[in-house]
N, C-alpha and C positions, 0 to 999 in steps of 0.2 A: 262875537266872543271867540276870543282864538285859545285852546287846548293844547297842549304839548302830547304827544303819544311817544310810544319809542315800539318801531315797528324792528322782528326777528323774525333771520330766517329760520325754518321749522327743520327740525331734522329729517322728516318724512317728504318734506318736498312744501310748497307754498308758505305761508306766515304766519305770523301771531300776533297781536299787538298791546301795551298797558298803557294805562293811563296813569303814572303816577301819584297826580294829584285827586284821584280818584279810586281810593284803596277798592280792589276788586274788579274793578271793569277793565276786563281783558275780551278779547273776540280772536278769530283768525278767518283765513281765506286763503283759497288757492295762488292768489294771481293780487297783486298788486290791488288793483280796482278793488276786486271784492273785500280785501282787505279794508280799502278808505272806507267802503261804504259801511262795513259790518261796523266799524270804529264811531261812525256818526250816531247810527242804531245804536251802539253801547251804550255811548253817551250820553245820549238823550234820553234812553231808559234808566241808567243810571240815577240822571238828574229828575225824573219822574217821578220813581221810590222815594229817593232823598225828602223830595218837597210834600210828598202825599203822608210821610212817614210820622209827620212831625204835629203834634196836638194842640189845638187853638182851642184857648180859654172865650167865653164871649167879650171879654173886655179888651181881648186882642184886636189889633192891627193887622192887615194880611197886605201886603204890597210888592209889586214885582217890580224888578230891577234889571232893565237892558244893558250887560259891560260888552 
């Protein structure tokens, strides 16, 4: 699964980055690297909340989907 971010330089020096398609997961980082990595971390906790957040009836389906 590939993510679009839109990674900015910070005014104070290192970066920032959103995820548009993902109202609210932002992260930063000094240095490039730390940036990608903290960006995976968002995301993936992000998508954690998202999926935990959400209430199954018993007559529910629950199924995961690799894109």
């Amino acid at each position: 699964m590939n993510i679009k971010a839109i990674i900015h330089s910070a005014e104070e020096g290192g970066y920032w980055a959103e995820v548009p398609a993902l109202p609210g997961c932002i992260t930063e980082g000094d240095t490039m690297e730390e940036v990608m990595a903290n960006l995976k971390d968002a995301i993936k906790g992000w998508l954690d909340v998202a999926n935990s957040s959400n209430a199954v009836d018993s007559t529910d389906q629950v199924v995961e989907i690799a894109v």
